[in-house]
BAZA-193856 format. One record per residue: residue in one letter; x, y, z of N, C-alpha, C in turn. Coordinates in steps of 0.1 Angstrom, whole numbers, padded with zeros to 4 digits, always signed. Layout:
<recs>
AXYZXYZXYZ/...
</recs>
This chain:
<recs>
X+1059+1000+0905+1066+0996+0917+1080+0992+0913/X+1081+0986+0905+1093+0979+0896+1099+0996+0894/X+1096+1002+0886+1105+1016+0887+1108+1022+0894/X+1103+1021+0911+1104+1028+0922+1115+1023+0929/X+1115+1011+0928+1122+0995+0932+1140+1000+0925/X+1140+1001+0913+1150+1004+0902+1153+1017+0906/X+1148+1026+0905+1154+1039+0903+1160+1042+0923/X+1158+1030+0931+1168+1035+0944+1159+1046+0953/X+1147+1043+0948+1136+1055+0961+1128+1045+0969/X+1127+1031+0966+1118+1027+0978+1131+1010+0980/X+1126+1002+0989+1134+0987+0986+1120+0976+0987/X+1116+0971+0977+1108+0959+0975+1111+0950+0982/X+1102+0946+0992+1102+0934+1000+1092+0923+1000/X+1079+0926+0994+1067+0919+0992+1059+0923+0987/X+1051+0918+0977+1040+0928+0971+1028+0911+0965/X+1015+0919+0968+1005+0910+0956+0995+0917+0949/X+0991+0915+0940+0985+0923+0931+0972+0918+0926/X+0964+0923+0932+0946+0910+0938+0939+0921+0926/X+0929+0912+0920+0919+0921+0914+0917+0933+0914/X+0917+0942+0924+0906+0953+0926+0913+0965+0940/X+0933+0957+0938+0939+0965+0949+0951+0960+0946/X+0958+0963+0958+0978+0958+0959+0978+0961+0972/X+0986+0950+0977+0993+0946+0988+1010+0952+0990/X+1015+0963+0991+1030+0964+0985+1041+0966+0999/X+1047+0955+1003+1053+0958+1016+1073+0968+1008/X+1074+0980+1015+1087+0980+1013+1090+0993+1024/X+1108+0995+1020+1109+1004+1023+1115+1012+1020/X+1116+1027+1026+1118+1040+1020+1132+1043+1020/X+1142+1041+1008+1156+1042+1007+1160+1060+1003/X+1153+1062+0993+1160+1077+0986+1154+1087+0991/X+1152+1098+0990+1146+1112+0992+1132+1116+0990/X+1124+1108+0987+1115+1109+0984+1101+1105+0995/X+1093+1108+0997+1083+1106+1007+1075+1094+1003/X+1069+1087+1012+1057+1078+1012+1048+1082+1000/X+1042+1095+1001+1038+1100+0994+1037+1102+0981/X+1048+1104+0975+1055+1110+0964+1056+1093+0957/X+1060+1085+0962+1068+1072+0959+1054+1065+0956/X+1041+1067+0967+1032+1064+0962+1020+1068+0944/X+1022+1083+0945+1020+1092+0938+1024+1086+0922/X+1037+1082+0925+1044+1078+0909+1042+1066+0906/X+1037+1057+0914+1033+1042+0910+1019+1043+0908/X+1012+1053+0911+0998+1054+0908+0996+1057+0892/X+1005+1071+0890+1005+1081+0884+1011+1072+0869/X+1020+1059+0870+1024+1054+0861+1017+1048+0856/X+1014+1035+0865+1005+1027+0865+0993+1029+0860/X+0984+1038+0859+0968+1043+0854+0973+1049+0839/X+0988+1055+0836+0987+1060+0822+0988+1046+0818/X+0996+1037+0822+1005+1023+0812+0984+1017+0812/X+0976+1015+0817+0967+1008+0823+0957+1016+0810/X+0959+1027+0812+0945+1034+0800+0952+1030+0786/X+0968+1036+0787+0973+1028+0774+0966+1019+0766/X+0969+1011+0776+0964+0990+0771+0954+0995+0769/X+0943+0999+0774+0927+0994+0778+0924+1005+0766/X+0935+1014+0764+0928+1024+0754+0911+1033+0758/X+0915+1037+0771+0906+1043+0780+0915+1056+0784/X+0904+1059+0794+0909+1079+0802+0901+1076+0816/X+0909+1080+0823+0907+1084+0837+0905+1078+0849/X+0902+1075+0861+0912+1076+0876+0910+1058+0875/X+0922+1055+0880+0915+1039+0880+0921+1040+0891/X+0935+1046+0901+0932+1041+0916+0923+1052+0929/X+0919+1047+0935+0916+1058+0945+0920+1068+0951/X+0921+1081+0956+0926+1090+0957+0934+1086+0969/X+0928+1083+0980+0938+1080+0992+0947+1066+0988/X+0957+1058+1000+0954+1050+1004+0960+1044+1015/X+0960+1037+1018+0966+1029+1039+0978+1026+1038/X+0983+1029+1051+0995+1024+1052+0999+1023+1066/X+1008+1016+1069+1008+1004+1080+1025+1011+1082/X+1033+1009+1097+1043+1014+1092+1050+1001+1106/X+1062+0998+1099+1065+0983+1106+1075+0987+1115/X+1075+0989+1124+1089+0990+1135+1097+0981+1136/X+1096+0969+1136+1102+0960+1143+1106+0949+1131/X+1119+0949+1128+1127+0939+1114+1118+0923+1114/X+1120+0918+1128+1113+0908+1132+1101+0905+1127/X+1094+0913+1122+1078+0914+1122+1080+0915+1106/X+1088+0918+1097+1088+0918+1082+1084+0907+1076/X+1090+0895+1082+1085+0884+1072+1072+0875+1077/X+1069+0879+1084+1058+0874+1089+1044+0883+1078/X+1043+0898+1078+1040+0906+1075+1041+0900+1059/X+1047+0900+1053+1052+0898+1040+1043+0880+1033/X+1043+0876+1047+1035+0861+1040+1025+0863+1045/X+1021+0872+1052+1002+0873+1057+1000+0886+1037/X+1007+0893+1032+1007+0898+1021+1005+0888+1012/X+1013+0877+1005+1013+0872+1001+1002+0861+0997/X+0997+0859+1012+0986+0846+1012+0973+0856+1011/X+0974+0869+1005+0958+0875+1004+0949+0867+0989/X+0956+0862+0980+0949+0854+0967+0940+0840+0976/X+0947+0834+0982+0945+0824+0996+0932+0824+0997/X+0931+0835+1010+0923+0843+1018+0908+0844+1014/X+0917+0850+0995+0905+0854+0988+0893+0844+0982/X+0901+0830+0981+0893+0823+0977+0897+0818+0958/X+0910+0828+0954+0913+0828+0943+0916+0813+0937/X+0925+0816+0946+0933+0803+0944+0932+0793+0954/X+0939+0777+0953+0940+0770+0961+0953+0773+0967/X+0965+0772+0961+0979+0772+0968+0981+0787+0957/X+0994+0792+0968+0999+0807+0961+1009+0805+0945/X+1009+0790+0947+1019+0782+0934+1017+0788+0920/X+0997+0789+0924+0989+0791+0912+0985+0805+0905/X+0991+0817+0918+0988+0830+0910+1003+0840+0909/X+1001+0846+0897+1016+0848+0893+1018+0863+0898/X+1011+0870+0905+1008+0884+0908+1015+0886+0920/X+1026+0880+0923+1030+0884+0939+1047+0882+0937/X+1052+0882+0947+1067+0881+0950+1071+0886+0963/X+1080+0880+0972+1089+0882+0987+1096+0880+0983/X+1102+0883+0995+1121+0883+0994+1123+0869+1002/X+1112+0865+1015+1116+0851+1022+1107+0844+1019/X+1096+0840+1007+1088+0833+1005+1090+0822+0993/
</recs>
């Protein structure tokens, strides 16, 4: 995400990073598609991931959802219902306590 963020193809606005998924709110700045932008955070992410784990093969799902926000008004709202999914989950008590997330208004 962080390289997608850097390299000027997407803009990071909220993201959390839950056990068994990711939450990633942003938007689409450079030339590149939903798709593609999605593709190379997968595509990174699962080599850096087998790396560590010193493993082979698919750790994310083939597909995945996506939500598409019209309305600027509706970002930060959006961005702390993202945020409060550790919450939700039962993880944590307050969001103070899990270090897997980041907004731009939170």
């Amino acid at each position: 995400m962080r390289h997608e963020h850097d390299a000027g193809h997407v803009k990071s606005l909220a993201f959390v990073v839950m056990p068994d998924h990711l939450h990633w709110l942003f938007s689409l700045t450079g030339s590149r598609s939903l798709s593609e932008s999605i593709k190379n955070v997968k595509a990174f992410s699962a080599r850096r991931i087998n790396e560590i784990l010193r493993s082979k093969g698919a750790i994310w799902q083939p597909a995945f959802y996506d939500r598409a926000i019209r309305r600027e008004e509706d970002l930060e709202g959006v961005a702390r219902y993202i945020v409060a999914n550790p919450l939700r989950a039962g993880i944590v008590r307050t969001i103070k306590e899990y270090p897997l997330w980041d907004a731009n208004w939170v």
